[in-house]
Each structure stands twice: as structure tokens, then as C-alpha cells.
Kinemage of the C-alpha trace (Angstrom):
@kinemage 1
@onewidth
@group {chain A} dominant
@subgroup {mainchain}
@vectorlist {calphas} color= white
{ca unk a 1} P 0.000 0.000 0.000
{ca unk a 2} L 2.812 2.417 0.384
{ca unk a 3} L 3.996 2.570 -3.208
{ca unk a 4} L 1.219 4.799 -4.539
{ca unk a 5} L 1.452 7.057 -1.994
{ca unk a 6} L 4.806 8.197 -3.146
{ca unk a 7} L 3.903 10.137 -5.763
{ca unk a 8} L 0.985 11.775 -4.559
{ca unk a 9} L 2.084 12.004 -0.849
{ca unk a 10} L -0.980 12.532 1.596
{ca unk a 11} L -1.628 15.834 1.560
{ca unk a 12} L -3.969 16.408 4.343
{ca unk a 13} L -0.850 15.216 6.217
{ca unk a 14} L 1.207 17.231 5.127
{ca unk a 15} L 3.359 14.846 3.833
{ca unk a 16} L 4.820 15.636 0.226
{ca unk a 17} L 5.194 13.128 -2.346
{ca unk a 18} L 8.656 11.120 -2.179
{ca unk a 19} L 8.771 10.400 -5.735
{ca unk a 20} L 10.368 12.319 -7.080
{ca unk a 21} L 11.545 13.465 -3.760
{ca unk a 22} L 13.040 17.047 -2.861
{ca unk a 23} L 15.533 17.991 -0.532
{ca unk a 24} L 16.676 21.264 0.021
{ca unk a 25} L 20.321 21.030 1.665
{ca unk a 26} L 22.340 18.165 2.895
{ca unk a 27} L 25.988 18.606 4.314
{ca unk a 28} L 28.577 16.060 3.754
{ca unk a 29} L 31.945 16.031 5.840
{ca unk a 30} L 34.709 13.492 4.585
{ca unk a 31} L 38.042 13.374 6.275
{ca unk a 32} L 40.725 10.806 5.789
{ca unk a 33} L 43.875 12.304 5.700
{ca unk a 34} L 45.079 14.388 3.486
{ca unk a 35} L 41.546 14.737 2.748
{ca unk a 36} L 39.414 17.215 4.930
{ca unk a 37} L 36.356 18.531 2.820
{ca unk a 38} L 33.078 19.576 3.191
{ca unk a 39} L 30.602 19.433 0.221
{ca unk a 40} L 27.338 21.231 0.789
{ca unk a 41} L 24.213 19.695 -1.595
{ca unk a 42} L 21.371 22.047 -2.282
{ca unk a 43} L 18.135 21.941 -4.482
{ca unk a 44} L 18.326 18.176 -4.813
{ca unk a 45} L 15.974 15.825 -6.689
{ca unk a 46} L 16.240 12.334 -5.802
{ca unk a 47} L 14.246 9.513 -8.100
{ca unk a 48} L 13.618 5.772 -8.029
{ca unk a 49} L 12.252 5.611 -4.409
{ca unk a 50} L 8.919 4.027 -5.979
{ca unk a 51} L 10.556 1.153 -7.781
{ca unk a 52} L 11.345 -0.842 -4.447
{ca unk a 53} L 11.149 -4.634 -4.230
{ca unk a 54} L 9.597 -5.914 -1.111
{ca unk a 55} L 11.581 -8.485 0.391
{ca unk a 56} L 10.004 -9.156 3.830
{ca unk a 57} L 7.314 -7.780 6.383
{ca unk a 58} L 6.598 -8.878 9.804
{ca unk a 59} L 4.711 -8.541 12.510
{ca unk a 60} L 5.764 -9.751 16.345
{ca unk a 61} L 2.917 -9.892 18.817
{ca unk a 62} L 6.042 -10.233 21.995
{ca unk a 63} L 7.565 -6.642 20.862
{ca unk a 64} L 4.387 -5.401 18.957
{ca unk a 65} L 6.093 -4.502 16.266
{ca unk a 66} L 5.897 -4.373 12.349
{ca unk a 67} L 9.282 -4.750 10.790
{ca unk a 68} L 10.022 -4.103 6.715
{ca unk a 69} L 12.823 -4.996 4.626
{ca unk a 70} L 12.706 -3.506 0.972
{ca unk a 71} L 14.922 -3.367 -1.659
{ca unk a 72} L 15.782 0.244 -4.578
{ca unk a 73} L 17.407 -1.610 -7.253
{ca unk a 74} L 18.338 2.201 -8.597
{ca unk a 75} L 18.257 5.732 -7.387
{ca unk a 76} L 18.902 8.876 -8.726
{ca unk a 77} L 19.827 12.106 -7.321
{ca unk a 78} L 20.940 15.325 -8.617
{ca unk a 79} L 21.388 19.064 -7.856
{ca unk a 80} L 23.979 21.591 -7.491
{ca unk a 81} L 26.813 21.424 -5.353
{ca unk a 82} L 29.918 23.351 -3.380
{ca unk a 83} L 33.139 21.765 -1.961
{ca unk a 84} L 35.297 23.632 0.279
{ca unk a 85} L 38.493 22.633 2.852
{ca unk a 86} L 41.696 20.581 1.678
{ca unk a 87} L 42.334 17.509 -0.496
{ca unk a 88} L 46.439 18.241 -0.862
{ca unk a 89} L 45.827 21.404 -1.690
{ca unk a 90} L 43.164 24.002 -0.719
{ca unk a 91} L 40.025 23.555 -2.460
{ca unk a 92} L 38.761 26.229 -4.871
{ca unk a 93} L 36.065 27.284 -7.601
{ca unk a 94} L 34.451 23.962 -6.636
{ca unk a 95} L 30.557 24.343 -7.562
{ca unk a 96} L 28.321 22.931 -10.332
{ca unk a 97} L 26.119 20.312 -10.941
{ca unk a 98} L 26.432 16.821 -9.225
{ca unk a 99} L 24.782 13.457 -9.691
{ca unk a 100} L 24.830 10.419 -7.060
{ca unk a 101} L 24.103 6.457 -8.680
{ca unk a 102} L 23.150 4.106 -5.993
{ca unk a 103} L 22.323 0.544 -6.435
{ca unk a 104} L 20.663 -2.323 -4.564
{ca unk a 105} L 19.992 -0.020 -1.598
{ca unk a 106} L 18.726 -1.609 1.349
{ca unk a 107} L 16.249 -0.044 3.978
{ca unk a 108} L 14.871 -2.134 6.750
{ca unk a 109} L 12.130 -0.006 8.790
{ca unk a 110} L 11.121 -1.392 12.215
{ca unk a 111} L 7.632 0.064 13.435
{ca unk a 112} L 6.272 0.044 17.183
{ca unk a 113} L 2.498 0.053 18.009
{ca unk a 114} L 0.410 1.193 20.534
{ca unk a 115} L -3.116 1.606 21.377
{ca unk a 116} L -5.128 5.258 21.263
{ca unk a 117} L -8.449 5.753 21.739
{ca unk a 118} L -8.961 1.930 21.329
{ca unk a 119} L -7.202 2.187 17.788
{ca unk a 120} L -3.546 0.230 16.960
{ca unk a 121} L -1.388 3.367 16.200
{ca unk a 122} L 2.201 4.013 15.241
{ca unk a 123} L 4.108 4.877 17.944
{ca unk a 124} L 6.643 7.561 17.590
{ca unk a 125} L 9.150 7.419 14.509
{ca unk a 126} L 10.264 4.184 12.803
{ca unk a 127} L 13.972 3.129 13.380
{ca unk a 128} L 15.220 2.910 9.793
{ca unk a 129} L 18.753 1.729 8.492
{ca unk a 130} L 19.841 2.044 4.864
{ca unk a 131} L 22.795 0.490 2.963
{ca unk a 132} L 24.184 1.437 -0.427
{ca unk a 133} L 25.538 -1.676 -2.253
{ca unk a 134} L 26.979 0.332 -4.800
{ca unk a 135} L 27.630 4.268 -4.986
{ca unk a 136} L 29.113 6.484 -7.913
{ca unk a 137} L 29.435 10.292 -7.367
{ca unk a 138} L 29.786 12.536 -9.885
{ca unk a 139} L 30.872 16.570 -9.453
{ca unk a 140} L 31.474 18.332 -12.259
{ca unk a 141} L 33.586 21.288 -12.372
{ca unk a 142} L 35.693 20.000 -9.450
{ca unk a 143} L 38.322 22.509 -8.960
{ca unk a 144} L 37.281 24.151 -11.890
{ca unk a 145} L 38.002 21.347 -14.000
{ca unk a 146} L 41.792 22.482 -13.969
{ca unk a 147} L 42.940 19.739 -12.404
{ca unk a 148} L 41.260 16.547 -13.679
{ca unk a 149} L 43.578 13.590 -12.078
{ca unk a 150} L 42.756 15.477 -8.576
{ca unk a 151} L 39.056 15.527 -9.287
{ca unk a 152} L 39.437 11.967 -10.059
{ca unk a 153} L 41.327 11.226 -6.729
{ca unk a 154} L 38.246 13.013 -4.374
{ca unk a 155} L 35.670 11.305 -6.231
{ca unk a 156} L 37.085 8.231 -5.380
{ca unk a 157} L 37.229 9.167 -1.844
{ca unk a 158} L 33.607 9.930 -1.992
{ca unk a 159} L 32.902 6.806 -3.911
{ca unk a 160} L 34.770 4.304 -1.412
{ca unk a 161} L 32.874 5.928 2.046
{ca unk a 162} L 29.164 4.764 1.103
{ca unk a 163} L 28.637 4.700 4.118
{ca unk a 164} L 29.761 8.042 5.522
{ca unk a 165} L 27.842 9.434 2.284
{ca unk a 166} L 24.230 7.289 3.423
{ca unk a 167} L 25.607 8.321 7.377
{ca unk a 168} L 25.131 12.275 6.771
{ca unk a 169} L 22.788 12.136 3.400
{ca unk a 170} L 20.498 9.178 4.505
{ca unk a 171} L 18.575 10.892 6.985
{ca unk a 172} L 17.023 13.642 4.640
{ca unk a 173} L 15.924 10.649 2.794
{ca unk a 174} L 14.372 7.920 5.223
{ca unk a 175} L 12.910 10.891 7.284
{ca unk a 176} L 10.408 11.637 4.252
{ca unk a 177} L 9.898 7.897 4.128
{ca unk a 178} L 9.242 7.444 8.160
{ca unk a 179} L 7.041 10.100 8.056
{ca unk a 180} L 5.164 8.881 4.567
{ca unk a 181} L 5.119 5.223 6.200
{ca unk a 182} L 3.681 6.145 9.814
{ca unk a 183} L 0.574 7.821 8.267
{ca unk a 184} L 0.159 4.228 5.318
{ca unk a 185} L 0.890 2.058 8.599
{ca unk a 186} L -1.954 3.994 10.619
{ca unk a 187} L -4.146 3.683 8.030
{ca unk a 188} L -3.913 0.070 7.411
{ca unk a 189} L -3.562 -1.085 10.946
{ca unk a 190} L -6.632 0.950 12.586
{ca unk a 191} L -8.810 -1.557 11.860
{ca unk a 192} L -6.841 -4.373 13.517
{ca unk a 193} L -8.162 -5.573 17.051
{ca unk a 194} L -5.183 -4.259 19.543
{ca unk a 195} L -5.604 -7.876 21.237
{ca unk a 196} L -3.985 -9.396 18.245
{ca unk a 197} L -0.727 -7.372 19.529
{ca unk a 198} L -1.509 -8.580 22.871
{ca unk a 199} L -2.419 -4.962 23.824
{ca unk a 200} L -6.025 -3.443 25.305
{ca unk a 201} L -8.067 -2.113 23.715
């Protein structure tokens, strides 16, 4: 039930639509000696969020909760970008477009319920965890596209720390998701007797 929700969103939520998702700024630190940047993302469209393959959801009646485990084979993201600090030398003219691949990304959601006004509820935010299985970063104009071999070099950086990328960029994403998911999961679970969850009504 979640998928077409994505790209409408529920608006009398106030929840926007998460495909295509927007996000307005995301900061990125990477440092790993001699590399000590920080590369701000702003006015950034990310696609693909609707294509997920479910892989697994459960319910557990001892910790009344509803855990998910999906699957984006591909996802897109792009906007403009600026890159300050070192990387051997001191980073300048570093702006422009960027674009961010990721494949096979894994999110795995785990949901707690409660009981309101004799109703099964969400409670509080989902606990979500996302990992990239593959990542390819692309900034163009690095350094002003003067020195192309050193653009090469911090694009690897970024490329081999998936996880520092999903660590400081992930949360913009599954935070639309959570809050897209809590008001699917209250709607679908509403109607389920609390007692199934061992909880009363």
C-alpha cells in the first residue's frame, strides 16, 4: 500500500510526495587524511524511491512490532553542489552540478504500536537503516576542471565511504519515508483488534 502514496504524498498530512523526492540542503563532511572537505548539496531531486522490491514484512505480537525490509534496485539524485576545505591542496572554484548512482539499496524499517483511543497506532518514529551496495558520485567542475587527475582522486574518496555518504545524506531521505510510512501504517492497521498485539483495547 505504500507505493502509490509516493507520488501523490498525503496531503492532508502534510506529507509531500517522495517520488520524485526534494531535498533542500544536505551537508557532507569526509576526512581521511590528506583529505578534509566539506561538500554542501542544495536543491536536490532524488528519483527511483517508488521502484522498491519488497523483500520481507513482519509482525511480532512479543515486541508489537511491524518490521520491513525492501529493496531500490536504482536511485537517482541530482542538484547543485559546493566543496570547500583541503584535499592536498586548498580547495577552490568547486561548484556545479552533481549526480549520485546508488544501487541495490537496502532499507529495513522497524515500526512500534500502541493503542489510542482503542485504535492500533504508530508509535513515535520508525527506526530505519539504509545500505548502499553500490555508490558512484559525480561533481562536475571540481576545482574548476583544472585539475582533472585530482578531481578523479576526491571522487574516489567519496565513492569508497558509502557509508559516511548514506551516514550524513540518509537521513534527509528515510525521514520523508518514516514520516510517509507512519501515516500508510496507521491507516492500514486501525482496523486491527489491539488484542492481536496482545495490547487493550
Amino acid at each position: 500500500r505504500l507505493r502509490p502514496y509516493m507520488r501523490q504524498g498525503l496531503p492532508d498530512y502534510g506529507v509531500p510526495p517522495t517520488e520524485p523526492m526534494f531535498i533542500d540542503e544536505v551537508t557532507l563532511s569526509l576526512k581521511r587524511p590528506p583529505v578534509d572537505v566539506k561538500v554542501e548539496f542544495k536543491d536536490t531531486t532524488v528519483t527511483g524511491l517508488s521502484s522498491f522490491r519488497l523483500n520481507s514484512v513482519r509482525a511480532d505480537k512479543i515486541s508489537k512490532t511491524i518490521s520491513l525490509n525492501m529493496t531500490v534496485p536504482s536511485m537517482n539524485t541530482n542538484g547543485q553542489y559546493k566543496m570547500t576545505g583541503k584535499a592536498f591542496v586548498v580547495i577552490k572554484d568547486s561548484e556545479g552540478p552533481f549526480t549520485v548512482d546508488m544501487k541495490e539499496v537496502n532499507v529495513k524499517m522497524d515500526t512500534q504500536l500502541k493503542v489510542q483511543n482503542g485504535r492500533l497506532l504508530v508509535d513515535g518514529e520508525p527506526r530505519v537503516k539504509v545500505k548502499v551496495g553500490d555508490l558512484n558520485v559525480k561533481l562536475s567542475n571540481l576545482f574548476g576542471g583544472k585539475t582533472p587527475q585530482l578531481a578523479r582522486t576526491i571522487t574516489q574518496f567519496l565513492n569508497n565511504d558509502s557509508d559516511r555518504f548514506i551516514e550524513d545524506f540518509g537521513p534527509q531521505i528515510t525521514s520523508q519515508v518514516s514520516r510517509l510510512a507512519v501515516n500508510v501504517y496507521n491507516t492500514a492497521v486501525q482496523d486491527i483488534d489491539p488484542t492481536v498485539f496482545g495490547l487493550s483495547a
